[in-house]
Backbone as ProteinMPNN parsed JSONL, in Angstrom:
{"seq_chain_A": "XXXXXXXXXXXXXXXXXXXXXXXXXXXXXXXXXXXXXXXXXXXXXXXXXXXXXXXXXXXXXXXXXXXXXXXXXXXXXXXXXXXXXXXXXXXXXXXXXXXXXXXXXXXXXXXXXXXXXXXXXXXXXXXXXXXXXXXXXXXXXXXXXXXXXXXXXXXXXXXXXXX", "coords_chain_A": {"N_chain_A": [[-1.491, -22.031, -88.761], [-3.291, -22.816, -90.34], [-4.995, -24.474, -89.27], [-8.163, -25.33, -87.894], [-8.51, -26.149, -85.249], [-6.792, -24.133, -83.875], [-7.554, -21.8, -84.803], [-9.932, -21.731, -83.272], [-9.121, -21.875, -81.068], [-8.132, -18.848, -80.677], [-10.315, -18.006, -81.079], [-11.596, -18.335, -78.849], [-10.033, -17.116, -76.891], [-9.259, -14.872, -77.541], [-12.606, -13.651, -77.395], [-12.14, -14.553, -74.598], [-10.353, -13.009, -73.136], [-11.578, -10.324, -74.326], [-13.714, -10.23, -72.589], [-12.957, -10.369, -69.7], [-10.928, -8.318, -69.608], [-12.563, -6.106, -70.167], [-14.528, -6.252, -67.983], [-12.756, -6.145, -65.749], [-11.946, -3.479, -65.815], [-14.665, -1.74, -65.731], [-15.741, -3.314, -63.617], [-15.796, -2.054, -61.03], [-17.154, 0.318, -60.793], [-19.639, -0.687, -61.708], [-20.562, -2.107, -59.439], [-20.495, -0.388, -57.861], [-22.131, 1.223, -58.603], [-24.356, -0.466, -57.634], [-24.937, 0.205, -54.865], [-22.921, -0.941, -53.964], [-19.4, -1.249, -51.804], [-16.364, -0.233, -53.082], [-14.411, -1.888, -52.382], [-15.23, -4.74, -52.572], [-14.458, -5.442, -55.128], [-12.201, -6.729, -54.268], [-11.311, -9.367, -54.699], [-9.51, -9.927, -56.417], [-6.749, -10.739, -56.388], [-6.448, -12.85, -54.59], [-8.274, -14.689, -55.107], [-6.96, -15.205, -58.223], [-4.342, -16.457, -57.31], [-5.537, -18.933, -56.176], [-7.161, -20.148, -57.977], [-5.103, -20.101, -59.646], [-4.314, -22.836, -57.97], [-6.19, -24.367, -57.889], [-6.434, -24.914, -60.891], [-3.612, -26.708, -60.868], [-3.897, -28.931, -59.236], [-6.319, -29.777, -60.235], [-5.172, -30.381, -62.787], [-4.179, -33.123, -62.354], [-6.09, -34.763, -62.342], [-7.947, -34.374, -64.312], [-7.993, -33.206, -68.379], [-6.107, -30.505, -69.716], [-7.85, -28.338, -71.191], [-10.392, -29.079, -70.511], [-10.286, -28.423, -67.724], [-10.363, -25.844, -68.315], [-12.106, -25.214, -70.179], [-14.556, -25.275, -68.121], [-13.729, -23.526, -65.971], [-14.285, -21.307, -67.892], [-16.929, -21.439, -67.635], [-17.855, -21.378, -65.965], [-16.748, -18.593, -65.469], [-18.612, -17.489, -67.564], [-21.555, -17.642, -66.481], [-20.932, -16.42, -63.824], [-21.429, -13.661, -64.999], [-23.11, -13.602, -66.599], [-25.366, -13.788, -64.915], [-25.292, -11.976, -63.014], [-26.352, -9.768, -62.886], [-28.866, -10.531, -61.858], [-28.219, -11.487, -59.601], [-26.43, -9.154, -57.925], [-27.882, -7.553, -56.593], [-27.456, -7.933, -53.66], [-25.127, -7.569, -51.364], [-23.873, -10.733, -51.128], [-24.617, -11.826, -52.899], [-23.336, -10.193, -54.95], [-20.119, -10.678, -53.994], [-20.022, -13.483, -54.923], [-20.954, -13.389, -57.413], [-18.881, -12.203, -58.614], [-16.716, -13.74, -57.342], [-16.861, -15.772, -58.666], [-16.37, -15.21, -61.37], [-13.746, -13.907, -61.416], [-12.081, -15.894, -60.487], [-11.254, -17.413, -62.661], [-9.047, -15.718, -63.179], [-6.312, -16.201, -62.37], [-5.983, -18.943, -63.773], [-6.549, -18.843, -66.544], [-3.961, -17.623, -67.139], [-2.115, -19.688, -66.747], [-2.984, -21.626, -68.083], [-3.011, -21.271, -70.769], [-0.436, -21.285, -71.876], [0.036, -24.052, -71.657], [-2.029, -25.483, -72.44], [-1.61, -24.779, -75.824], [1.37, -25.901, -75.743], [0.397, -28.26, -75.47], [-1.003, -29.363, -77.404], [0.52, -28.38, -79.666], [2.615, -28.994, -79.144], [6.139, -28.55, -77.967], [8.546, -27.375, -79.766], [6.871, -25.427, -81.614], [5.842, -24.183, -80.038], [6.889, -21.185, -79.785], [5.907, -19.664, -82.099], [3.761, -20.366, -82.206], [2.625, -19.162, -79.957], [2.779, -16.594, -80.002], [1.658, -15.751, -82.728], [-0.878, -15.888, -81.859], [-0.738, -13.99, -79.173], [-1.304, -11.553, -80.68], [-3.906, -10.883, -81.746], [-5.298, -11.2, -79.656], [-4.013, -9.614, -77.688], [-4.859, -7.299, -78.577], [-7.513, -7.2, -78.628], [-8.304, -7.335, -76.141], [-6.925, -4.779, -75.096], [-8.725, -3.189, -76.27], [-11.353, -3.519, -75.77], [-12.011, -2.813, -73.588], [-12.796, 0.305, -73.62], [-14.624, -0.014, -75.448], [-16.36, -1.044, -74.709], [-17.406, 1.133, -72.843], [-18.332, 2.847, -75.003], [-20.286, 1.778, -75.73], [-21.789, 1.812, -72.909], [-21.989, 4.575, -73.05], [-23.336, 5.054, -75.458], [-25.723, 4.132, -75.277], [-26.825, 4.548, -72.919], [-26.347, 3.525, -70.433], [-29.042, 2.135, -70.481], [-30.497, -1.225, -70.656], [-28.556, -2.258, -70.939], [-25.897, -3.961, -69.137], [-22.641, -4.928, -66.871], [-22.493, -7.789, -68.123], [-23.515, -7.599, -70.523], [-22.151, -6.409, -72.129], [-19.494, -7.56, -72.076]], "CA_chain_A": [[-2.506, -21.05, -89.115], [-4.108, -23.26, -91.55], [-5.96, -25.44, -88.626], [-9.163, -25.122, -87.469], [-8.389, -25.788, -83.746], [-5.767, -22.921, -83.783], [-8.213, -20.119, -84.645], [-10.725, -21.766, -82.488], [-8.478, -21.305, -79.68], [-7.72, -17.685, -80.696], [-11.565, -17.067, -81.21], [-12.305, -18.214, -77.605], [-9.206, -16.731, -76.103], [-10.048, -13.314, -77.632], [-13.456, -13.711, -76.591], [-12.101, -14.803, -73.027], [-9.737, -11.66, -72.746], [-12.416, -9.24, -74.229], [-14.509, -9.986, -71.279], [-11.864, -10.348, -68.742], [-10.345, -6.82, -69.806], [-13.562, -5.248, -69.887], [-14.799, -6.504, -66.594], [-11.588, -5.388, -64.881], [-12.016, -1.653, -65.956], [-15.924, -1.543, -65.584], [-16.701, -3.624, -62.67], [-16.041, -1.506, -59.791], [-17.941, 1.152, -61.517], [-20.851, -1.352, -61.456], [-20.88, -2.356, -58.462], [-20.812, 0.843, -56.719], [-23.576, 1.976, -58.88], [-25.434, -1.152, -57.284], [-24.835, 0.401, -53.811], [-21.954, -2.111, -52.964], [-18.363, -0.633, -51.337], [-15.687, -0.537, -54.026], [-13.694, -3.267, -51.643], [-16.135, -5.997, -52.765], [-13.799, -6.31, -55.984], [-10.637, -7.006, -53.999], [-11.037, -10.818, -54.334], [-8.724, -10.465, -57.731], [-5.051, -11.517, -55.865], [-6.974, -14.6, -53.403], [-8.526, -15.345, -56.163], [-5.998, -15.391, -58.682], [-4.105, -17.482, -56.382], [-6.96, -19.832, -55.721], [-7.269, -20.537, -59.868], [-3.79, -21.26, -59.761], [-3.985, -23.702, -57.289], [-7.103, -25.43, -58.845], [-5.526, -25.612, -62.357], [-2.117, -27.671, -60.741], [-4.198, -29.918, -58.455], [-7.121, -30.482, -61.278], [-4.228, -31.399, -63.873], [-3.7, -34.283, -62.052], [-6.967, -35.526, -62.736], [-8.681, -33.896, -65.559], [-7.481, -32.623, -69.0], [-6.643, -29.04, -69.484], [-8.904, -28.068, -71.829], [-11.424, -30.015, -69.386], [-10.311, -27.522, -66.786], [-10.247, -24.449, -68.83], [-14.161, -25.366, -70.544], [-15.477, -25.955, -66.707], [-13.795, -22.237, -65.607], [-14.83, -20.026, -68.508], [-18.303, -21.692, -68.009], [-18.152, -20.536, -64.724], [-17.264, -17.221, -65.761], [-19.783, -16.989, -68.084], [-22.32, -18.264, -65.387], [-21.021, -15.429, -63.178], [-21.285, -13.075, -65.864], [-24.608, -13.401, -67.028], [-26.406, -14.14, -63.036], [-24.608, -10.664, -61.9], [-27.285, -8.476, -63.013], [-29.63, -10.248, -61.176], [-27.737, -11.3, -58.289], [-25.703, -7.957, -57.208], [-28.597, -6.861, -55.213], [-27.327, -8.037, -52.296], [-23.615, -8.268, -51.143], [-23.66, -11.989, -50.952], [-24.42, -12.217, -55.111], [-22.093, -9.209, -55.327], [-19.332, -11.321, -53.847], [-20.275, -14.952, -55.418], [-20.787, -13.239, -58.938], [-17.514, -11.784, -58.843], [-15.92, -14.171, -57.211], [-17.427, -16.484, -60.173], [-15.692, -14.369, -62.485], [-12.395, -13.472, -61.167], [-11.05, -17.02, -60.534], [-10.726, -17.643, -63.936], [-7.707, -14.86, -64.028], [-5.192, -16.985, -62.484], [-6.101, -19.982, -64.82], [-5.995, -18.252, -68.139], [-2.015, -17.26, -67.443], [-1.164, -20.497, -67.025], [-3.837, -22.713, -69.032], [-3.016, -20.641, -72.119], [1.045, -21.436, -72.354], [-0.187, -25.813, -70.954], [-2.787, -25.479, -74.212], [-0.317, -24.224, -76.403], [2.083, -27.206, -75.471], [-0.001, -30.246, -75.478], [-1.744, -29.378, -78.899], [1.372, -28.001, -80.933], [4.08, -29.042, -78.784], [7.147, -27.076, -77.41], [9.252, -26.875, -80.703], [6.259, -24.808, -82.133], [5.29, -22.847, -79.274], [7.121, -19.707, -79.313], [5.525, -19.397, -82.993], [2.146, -20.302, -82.076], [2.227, -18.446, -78.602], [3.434, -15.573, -80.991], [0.502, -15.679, -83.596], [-2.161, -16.11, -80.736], [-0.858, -13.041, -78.632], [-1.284, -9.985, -80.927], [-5.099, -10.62, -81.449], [-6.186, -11.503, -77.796], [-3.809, -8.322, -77.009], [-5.414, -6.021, -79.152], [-9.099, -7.034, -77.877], [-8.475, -7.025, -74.38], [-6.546, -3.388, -75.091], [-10.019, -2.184, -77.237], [-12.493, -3.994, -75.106], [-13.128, -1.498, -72.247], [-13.202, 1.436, -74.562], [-15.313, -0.283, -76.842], [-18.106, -1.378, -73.506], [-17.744, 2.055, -72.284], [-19.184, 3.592, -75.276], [-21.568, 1.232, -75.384], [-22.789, 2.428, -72.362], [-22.12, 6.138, -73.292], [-24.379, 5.16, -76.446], [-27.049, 3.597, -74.562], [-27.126, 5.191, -71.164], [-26.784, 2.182, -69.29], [-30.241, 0.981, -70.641], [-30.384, -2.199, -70.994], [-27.224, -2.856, -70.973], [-25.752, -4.623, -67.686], [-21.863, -5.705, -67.589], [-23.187, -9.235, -68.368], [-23.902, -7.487, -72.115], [-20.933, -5.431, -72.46], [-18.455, -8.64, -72.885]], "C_chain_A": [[-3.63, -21.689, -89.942], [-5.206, -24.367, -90.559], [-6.757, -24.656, -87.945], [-9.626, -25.114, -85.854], [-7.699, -23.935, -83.303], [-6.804, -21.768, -83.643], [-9.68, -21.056, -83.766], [-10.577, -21.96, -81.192], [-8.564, -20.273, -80.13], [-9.087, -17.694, -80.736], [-11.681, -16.884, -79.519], [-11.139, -17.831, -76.628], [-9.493, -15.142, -75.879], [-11.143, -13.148, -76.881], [-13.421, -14.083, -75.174], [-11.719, -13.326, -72.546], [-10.82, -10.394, -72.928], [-13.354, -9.061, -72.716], [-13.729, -9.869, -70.009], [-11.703, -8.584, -68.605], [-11.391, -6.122, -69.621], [-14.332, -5.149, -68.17], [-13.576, -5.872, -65.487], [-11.715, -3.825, -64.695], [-13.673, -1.365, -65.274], [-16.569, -1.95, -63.87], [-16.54, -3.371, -61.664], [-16.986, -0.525, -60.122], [-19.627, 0.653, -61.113], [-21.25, -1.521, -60.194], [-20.775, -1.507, -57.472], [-22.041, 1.707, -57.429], [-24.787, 0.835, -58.072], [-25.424, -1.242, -55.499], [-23.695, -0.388, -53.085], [-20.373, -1.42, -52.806], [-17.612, -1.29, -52.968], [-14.525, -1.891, -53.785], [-14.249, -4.565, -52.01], [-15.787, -6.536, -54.026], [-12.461, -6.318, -55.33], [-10.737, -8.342, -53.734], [-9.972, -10.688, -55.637], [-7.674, -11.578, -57.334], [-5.689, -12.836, -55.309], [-7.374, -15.187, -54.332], [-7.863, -16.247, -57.727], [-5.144, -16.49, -58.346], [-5.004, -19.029, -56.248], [-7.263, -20.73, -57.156], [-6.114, -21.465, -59.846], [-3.485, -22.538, -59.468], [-5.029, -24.966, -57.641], [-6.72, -25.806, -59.817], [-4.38, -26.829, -61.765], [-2.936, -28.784, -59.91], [-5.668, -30.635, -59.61], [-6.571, -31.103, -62.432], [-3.912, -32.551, -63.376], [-5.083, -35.799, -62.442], [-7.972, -35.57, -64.408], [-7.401, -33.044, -66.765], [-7.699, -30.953, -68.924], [-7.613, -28.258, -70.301], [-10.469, -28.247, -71.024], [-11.802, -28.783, -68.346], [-11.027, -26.482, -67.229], [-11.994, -24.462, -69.37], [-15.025, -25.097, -68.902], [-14.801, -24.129, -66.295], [-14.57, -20.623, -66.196], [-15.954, -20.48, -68.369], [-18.332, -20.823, -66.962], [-18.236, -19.183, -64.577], [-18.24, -16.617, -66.31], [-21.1, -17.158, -67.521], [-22.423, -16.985, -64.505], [-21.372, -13.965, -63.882], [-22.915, -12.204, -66.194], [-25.624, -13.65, -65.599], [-25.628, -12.847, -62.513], [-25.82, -9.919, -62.078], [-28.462, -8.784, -62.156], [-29.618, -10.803, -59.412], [-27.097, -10.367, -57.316], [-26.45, -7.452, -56.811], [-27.849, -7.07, -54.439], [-25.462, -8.418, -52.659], [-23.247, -9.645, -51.339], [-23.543, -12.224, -52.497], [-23.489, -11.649, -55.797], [-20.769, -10.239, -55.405], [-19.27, -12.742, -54.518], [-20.302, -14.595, -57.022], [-19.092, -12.793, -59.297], [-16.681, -12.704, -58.361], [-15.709, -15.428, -58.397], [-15.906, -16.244, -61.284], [-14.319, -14.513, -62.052], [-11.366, -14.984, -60.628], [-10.727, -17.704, -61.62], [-9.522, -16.916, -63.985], [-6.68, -15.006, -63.708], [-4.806, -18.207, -63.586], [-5.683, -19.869, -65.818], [-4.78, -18.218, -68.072], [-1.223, -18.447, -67.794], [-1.584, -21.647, -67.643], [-3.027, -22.244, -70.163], [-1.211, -21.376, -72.746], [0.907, -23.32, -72.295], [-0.942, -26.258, -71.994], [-2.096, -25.572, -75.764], [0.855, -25.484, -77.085], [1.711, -28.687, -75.876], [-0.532, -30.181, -76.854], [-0.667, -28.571, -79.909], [3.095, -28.237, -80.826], [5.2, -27.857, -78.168], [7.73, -26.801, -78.377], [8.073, -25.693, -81.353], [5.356, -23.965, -81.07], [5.339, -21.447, -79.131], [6.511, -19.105, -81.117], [3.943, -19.097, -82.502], [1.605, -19.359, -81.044], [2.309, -17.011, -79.606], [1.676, -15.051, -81.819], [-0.838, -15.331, -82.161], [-2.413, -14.583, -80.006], [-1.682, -11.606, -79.277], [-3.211, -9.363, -80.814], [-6.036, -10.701, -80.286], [-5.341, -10.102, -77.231], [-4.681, -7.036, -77.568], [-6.878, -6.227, -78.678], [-8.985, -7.277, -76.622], [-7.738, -5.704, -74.494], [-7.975, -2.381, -75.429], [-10.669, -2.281, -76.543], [-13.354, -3.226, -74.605], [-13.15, -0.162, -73.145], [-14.694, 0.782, -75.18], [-17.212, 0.019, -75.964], [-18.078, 0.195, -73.019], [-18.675, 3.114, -73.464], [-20.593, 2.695, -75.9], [-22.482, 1.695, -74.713], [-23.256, 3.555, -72.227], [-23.998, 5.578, -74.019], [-25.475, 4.555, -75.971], [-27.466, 3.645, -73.074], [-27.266, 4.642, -70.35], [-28.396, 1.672, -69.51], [-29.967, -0.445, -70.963], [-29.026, -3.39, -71.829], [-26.236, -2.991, -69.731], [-23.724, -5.189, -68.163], [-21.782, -7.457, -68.029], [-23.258, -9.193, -70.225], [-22.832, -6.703, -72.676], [-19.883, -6.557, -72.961], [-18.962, -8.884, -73.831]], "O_chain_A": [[-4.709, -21.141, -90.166], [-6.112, -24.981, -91.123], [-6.431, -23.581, -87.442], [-10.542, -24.5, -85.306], [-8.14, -22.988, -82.652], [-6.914, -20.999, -82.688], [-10.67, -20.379, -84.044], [-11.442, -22.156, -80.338], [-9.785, -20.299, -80.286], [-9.232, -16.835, -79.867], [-11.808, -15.808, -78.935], [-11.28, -18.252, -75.48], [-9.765, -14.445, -74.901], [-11.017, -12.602, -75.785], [-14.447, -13.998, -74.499], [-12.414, -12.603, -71.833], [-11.0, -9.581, -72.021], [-13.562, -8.062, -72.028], [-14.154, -8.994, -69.254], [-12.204, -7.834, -67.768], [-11.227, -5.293, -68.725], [-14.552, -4.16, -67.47], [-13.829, -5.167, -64.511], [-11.603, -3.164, -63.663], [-13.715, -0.71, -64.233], [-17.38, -1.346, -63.169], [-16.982, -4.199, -60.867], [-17.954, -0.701, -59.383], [-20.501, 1.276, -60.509], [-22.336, -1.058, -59.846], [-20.944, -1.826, -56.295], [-22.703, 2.608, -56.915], [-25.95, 1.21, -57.922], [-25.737, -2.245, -54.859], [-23.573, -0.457, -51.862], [-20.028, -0.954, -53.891], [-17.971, -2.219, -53.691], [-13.991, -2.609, -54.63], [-13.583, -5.544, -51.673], [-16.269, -7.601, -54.414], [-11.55, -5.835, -56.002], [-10.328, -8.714, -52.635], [-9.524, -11.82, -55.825], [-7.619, -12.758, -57.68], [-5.255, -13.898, -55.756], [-6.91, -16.306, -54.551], [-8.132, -17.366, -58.162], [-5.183, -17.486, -59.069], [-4.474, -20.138, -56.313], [-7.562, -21.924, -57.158], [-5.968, -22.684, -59.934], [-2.778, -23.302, -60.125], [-4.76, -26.167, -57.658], [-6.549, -27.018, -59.943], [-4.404, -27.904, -62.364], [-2.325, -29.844, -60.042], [-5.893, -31.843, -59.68], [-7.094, -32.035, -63.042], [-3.174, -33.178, -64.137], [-5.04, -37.011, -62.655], [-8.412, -36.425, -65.176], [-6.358, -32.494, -66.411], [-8.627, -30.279, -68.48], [-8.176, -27.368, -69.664], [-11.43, -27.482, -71.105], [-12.902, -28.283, -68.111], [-12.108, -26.144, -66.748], [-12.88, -23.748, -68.899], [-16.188, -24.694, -68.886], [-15.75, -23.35, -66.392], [-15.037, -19.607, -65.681], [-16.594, -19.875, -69.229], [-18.768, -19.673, -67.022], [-19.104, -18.54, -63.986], [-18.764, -15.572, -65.924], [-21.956, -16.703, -68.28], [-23.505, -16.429, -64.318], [-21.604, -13.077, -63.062], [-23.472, -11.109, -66.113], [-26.84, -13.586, -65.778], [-25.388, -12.897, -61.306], [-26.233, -9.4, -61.041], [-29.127, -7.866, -61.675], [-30.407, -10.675, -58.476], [-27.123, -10.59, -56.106], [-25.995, -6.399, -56.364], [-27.168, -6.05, -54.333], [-24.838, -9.043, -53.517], [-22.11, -9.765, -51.798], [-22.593, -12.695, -53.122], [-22.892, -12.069, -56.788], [-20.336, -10.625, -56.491], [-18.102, -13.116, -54.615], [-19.772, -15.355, -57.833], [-18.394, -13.188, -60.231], [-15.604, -12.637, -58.953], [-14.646, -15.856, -58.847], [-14.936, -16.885, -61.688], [-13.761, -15.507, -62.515], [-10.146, -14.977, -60.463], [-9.903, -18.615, -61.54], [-8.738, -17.343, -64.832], [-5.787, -14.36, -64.257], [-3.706, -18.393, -64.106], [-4.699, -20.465, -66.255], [-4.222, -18.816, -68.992], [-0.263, -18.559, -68.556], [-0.828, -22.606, -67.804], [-2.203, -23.089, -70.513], [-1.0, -21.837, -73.868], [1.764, -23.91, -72.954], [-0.657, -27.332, -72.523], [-2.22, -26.477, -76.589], [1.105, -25.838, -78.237], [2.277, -29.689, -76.317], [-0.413, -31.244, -77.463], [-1.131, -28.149, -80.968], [4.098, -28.019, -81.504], [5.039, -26.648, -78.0], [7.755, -25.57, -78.376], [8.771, -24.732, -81.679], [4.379, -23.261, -81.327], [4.503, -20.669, -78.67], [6.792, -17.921, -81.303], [3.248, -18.082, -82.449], [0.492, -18.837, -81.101], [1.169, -16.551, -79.653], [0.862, -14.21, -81.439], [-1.434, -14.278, -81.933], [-3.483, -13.974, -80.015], [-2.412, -10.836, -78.652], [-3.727, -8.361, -80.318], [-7.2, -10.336, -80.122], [-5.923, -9.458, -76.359], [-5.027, -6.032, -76.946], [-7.426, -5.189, -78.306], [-10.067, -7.45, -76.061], [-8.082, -5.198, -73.426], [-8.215, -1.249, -75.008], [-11.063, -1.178, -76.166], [-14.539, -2.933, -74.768], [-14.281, 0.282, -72.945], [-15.735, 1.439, -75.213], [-18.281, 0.59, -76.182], [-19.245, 0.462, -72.731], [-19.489, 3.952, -73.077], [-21.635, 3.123, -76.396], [-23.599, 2.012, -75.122], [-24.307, 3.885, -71.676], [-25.135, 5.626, -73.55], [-26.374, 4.657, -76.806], [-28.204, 2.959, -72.367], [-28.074, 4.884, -69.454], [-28.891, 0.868, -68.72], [-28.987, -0.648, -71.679], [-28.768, -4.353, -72.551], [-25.77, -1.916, -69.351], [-23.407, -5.65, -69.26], [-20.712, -8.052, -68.164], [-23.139, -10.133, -71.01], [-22.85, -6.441, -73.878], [-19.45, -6.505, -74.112], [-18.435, -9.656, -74.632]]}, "name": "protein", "num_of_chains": 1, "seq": "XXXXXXXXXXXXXXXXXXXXXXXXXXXXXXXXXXXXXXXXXXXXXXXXXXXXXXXXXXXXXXXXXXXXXXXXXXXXXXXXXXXXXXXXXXXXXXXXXXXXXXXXXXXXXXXXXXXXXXXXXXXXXXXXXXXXXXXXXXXXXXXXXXXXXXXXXXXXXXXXXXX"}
């Protein structure tokens, strides 16, 4: 608790899950307000899948941290380019698909992180400490963005600004 990596994993884990969790609840919502079928978020599972299979074949070359920096960029890449790519189906699908291959990664980056920077004797402590605050802001999250957009009527506020 007393190191400075530790809570700077938990900041950017929280901050991974808040957006994660929020995006999950919100972004069919979105994207049927931007004329697009609600089917156009069913890449989660292929996707999911697809993460997985990048994380085990990129550990062979790159560190995980390496990995995990290079996916959430990506999410945050897809994240912030949705608002002005979901015109069209094609940005619809490429922003989201952006996004949503990070949510195999996280499951199994997070426990491979964990490991290499505290070891296995001190994992089920550290995994421990880590959980309650990345559970409680990915539980608050989508509440929190929805009255966001209550309180600001969807002005200028896109899910890009809601994470």
């Amino acid at each position: 608790m007393r190191n400075a990596r530790f809570w700077i994993l938990t900041a950017t884990f929280i901050a991974h899950g808040t957006a994660t969790s929020t995006m999950t609840v919100h972004l069919v919502g979105y994207l049927i307000s931007r004329s697009h079928p609600a089917t156009a978020t069913g890449l989660l599972g292929v996707l999911s899948v697809t993460g997985r299979l990048v994380l085990t074949a990129a550990r062979r070359q790159l560190r995980v941290t390496t990995i995990v920096a290079a996916v959430f960029a990506t999410q945050a890449a897809a994240i912030l380019t949705m608002p002005l790519l979901a015109g069209s189906r094609t940005g619809a699908v490429i922003t989201d698909g952006g996004f949503r291959l990070g949510f195999g990664v996280t499951s199994l980056a997070t426990p491979a992180l964990l490991a290499d920077r505290y070891g296995t004797t001190a994992y089920a402590s550290v995994a421990g400490r880590l959980a309650a605050p990345v559970t409680i802001a990915k539980a608050t999250a989508p509440l929190a963005g929805a009255v966001l957009l209550h309180t600001t009527k969807g002005r200028l506020v896109t899910p890009a600004f809601v994470c």
